[in-house]
One Martini backbone bead per residue (centre of mass of N, CA, C, O) as a GRO file, in nm:
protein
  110
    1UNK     BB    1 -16.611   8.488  10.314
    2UNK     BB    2 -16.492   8.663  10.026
    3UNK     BB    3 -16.524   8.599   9.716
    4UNK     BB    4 -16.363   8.633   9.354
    5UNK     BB    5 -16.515   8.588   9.016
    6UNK     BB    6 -16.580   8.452   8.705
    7UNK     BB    7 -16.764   8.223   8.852
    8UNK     BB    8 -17.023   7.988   8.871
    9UNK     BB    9 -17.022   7.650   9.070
   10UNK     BB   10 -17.181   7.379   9.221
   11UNK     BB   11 -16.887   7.249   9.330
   12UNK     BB   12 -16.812   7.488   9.527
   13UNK     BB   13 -17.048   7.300   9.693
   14UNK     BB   14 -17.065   7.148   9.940
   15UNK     BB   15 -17.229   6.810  10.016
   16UNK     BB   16 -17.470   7.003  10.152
   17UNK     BB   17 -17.789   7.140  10.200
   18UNK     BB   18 -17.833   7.469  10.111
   19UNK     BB   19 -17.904   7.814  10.050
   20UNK     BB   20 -17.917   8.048   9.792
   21UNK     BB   21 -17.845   8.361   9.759
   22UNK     BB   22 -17.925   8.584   9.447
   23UNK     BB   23 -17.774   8.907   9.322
   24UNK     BB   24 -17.757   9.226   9.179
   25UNK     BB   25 -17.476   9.437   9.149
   26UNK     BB   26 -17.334   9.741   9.157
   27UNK     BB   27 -16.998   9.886   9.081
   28UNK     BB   28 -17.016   9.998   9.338
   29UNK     BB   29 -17.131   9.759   9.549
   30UNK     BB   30 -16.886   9.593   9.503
   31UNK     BB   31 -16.616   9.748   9.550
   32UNK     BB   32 -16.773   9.766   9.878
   33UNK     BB   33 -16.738   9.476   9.946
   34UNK     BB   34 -16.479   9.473   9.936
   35UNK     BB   35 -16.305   9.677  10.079
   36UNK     BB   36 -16.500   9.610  10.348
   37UNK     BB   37 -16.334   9.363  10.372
   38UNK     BB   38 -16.167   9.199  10.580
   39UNK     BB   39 -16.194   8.902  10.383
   40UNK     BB   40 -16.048   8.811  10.095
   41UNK     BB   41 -16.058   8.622   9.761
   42UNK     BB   42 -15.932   8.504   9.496
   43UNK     BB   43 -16.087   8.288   9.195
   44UNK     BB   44 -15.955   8.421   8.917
   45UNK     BB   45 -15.869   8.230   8.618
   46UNK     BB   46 -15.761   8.490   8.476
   47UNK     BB   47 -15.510   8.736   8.351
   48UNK     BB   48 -15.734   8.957   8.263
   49UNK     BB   49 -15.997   8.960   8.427
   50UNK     BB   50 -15.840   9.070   8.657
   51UNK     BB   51 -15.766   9.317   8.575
   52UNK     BB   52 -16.006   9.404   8.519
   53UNK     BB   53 -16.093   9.391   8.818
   54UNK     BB   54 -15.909   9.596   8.914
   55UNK     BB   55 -15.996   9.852   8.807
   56UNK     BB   56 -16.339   9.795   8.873
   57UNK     BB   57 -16.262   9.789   9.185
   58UNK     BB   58 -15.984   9.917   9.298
   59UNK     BB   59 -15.808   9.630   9.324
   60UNK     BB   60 -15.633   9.399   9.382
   61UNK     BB   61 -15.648   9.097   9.142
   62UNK     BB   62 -15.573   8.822   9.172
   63UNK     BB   63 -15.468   8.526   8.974
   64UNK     BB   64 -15.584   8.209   9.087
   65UNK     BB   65 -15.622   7.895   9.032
   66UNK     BB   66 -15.892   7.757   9.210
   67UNK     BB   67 -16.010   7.576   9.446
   68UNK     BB   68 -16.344   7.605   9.591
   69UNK     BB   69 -16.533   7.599   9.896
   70UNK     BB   70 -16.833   7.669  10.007
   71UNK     BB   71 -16.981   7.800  10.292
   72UNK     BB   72 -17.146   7.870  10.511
   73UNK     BB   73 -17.187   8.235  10.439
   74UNK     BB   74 -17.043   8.315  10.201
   75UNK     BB   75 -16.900   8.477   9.929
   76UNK     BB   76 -16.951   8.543   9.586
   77UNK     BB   77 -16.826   8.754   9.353
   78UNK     BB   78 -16.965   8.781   9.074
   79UNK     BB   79 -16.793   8.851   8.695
   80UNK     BB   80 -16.988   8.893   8.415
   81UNK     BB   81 -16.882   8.837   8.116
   82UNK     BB   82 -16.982   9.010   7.817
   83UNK     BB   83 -16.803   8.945   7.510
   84UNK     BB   84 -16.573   8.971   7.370
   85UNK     BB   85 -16.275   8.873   7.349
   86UNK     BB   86 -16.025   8.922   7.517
   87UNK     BB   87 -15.742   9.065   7.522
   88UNK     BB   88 -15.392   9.061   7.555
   89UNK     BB   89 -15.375   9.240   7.854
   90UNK     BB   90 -15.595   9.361   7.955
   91UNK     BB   91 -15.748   9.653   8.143
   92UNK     BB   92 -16.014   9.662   7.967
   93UNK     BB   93 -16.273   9.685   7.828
   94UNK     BB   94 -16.446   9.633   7.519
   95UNK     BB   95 -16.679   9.711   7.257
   96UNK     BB   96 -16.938   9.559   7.411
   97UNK     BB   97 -16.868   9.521   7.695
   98UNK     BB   98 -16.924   9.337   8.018
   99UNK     BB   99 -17.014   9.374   8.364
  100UNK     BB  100 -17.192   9.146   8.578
  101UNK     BB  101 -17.290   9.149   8.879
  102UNK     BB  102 -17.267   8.933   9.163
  103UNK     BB  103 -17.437   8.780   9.476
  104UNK     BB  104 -17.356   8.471   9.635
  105UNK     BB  105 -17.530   8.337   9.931
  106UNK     BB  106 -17.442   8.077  10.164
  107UNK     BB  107 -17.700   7.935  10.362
  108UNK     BB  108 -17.814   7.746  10.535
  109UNK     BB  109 -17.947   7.490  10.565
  110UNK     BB  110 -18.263   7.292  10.515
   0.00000   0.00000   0.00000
């Protein structure tokens, strides 16, 4: 299952030990790898990021406020967002804002 998130946290990961694999993706990239993806889910918890990840993946990112729990081999398309606050209603970053696309991959146990 590939997630959408706005956010990555360690609470994501049952209690079990597994190893992450983390890496930058580009904003081509990130775009391919949800439209491409069989099965993927939002957990993306507001509704202005949410729109604006809708407009720069190309594809509905409904605002889901959910708790995720990742298993091995899932994957998490984190939009880390860097800029002044969103204004409401958001569609657009705002000038000096940037996402930065990260994908972390939660593979078996150690």
């Amino acid at each position: 299952m590939i997630y959408v998130a706005n956010a990555f946290s360690l609470s994501m990961i049952s209690r079990h030990t597994v190893t992450l694999r983390c890496g930058p993706l580009t904003q081509e990239q990130a775009s391919s790898l949800v439209r491409d993806a069989e099965q993927w889910a939002s957990c993306v918890g507001h509704e202005d990021t949410a729109r604006v990840f809708s407009r720069l993946l190309g594809l509905d990112v409904p605002a889901r406020r959910v708790s995720v729990q990742l298993q091995p081999w899932d994957k998490l398309l984190v939009g880390q967002y860097s800029g002044p606050r969103l204004p409401e209603g958001a569609t657009t970053l705002p000038e000096g804002a940037r996402i930065d696309w990260w994908l972390v991959v939660v593979e078996g146990g150690v």
